[in-house]
C-alpha positions as CSV (number, residue, x, y, z in Angstrom):
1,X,-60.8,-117.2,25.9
2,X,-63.8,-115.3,25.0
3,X,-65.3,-115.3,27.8
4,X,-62.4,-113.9,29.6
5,X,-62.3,-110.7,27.4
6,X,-66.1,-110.5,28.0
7,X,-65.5,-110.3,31.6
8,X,-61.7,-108.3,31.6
9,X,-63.6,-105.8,29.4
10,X,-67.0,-106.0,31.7
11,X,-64.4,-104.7,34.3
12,X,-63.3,-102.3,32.5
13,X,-66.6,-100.8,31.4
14,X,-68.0,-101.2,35.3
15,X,-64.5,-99.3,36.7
16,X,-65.5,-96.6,34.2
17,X,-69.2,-96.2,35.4
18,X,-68.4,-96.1,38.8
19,X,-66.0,-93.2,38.3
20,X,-68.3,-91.5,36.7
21,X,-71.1,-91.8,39.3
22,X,-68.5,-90.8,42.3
23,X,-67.8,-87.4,39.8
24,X,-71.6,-87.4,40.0
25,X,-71.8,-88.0,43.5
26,X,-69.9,-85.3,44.0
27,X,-70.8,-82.7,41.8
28,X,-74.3,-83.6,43.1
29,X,-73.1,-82.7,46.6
30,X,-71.9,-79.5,45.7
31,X,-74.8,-78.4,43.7
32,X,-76.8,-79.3,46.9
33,X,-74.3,-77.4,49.2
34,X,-74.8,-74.1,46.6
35,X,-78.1,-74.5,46.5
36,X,-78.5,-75.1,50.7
37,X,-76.4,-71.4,50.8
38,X,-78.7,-69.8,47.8
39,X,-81.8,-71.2,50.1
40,X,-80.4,-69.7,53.3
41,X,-79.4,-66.3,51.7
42,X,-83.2,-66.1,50.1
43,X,-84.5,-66.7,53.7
44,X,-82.1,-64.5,55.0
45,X,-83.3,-61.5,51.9
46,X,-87.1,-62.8,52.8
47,X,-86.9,-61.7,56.5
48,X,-85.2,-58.2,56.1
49,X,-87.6,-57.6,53.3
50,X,-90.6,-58.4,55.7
51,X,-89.0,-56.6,58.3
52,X,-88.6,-53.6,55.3
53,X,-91.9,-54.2,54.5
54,X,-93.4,-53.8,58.3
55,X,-91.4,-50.3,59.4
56,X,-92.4,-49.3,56.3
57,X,-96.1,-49.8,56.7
58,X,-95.2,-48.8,60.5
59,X,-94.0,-45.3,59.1
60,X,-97.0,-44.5,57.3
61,X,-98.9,-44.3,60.1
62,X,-101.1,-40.7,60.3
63,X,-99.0,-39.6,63.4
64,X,-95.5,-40.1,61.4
65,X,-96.3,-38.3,58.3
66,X,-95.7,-34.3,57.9
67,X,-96.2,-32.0,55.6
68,X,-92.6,-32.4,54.3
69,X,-92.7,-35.9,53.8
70,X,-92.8,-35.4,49.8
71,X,-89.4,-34.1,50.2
72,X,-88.7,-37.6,50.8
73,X,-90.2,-38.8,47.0
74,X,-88.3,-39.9,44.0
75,X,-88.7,-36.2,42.4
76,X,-87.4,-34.3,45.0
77,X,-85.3,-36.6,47.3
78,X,-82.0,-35.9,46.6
79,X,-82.0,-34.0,44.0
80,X,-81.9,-30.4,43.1
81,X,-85.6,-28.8,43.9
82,X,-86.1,-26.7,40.7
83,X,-88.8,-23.9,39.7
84,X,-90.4,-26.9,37.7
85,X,-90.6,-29.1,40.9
86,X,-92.2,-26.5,42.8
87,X,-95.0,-25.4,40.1
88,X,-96.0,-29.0,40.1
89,X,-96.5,-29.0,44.4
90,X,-98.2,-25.5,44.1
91,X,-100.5,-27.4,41.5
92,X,-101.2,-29.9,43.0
93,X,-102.3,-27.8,46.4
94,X,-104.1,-25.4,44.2
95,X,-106.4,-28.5,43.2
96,X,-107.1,-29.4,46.5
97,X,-108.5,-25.8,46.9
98,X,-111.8,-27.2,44.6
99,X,-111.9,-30.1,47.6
100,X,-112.6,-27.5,50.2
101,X,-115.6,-29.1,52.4
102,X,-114.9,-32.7,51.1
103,X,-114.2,-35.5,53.5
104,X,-111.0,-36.7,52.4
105,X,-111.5,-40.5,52.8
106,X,-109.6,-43.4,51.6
107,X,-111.1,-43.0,48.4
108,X,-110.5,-39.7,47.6
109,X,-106.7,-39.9,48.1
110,X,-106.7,-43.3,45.7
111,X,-108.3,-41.3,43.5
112,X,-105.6,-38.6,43.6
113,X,-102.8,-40.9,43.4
114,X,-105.1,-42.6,40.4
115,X,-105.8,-40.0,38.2
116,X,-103.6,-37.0,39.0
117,X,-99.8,-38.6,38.5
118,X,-98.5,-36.2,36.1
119,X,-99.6,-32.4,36.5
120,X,-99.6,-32.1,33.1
121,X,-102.4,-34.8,32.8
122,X,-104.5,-33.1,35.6
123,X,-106.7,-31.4,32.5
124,X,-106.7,-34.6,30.1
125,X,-108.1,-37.0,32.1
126,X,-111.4,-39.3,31.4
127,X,-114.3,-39.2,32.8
128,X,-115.0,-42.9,33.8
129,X,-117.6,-45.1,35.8
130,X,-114.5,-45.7,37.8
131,X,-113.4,-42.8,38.6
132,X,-116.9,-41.5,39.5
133,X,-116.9,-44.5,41.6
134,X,-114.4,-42.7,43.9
135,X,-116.4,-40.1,44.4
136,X,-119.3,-42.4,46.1
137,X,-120.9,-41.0,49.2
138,X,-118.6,-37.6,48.8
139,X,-120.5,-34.9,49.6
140,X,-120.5,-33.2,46.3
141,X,-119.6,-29.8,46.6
142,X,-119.3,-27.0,43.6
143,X,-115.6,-27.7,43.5
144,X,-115.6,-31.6,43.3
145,X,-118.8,-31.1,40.6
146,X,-115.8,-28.8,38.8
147,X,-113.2,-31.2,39.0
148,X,-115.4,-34.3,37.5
149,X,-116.6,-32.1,35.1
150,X,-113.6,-29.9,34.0
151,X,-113.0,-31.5,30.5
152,X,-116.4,-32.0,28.9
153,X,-114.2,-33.5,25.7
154,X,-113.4,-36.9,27.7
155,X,-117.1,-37.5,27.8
156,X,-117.4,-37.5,24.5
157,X,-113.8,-39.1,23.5
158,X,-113.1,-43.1,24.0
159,X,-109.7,-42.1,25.0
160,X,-108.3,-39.7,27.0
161,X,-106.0,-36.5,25.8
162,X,-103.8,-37.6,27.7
163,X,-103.5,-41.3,26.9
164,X,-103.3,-39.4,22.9
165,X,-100.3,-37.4,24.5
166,X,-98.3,-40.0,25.6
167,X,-98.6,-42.2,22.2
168,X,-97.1,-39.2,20.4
């Protein structure tokens, strides 16, 4: 009689288990269906992005950009253009004025969009091996040897003023 519980209840036990692995089964086949879709739709985002990414690097071309194209940046772009928005275009063209007779290379303009973020850092920044790296095969004129040299404090300071600005 043993022996006939062992095996009643073995069927039992082994009715069980295989429910549980057809739940599985199919849980496991819609996990793999979600996951198929979430694959697809990041293919799908992967493409337009590259596609994105290639009219973007398409519309950067010299021949596409004007003069008005900072219109198009997060300051300005729809938003309202303010007194404040246009001192800090004016000073930023005014700098350019020390770059008269410069070759504006590659360089130069990483250099620009390096060091000269913030208008109100233009004075505070360091003088660095870096930086004067930049400036490497520039013909130095009397406004670039102004510009590298116009805050004789960051020679002599570890950090710049304006790095001390911004931790205030």
């Amino acid at each position: 009689m043993k022996s006939g519980i062992n095996a009643e209840y073995g069927q039992e036990e082994l009715g069980t288990v295989r429910g549980e692995l057809g739940r599985t089964e199919n849980d496991l086949q819609t996990e793999t269906g979600q996951h198929n879709k979430t694959a697809e739709r990041l293919d799908t985002c992967s493409a337009t992005l590259t596609d994105s990414q290639t009219k973007l690097e398409d519309a950067r071309t010299f021949q596409n950009i004007t003069r008005w194209d900072v219109l198009y940046t997060t300051p300005y772009f729809n938003k309202v253009f303010t007194d404040e928005h246009f001192q800090q275009l004016t000073t930023s063209w005014d700098m350019l004025r020390k770059f008269v007779g410069t070759n504006m290379t590659e360089r130069i303009v990483k250099h620009f969009r390096q060091y000269h973020k913030e208008p109100v850092c233009d004075d505070f920044e360091q003088l660095s091996p870096t930086m004067l790296r930049d400036f490497v095969g520039v013909e130095m004129t009397t406004g670039v040897f102004d510009h590298l040299m116009k805050d004789t404090q960051a020679l002599l300071s570890p950090e710049s003023l304006c790095d001390k600005k911004k931790d205030s």
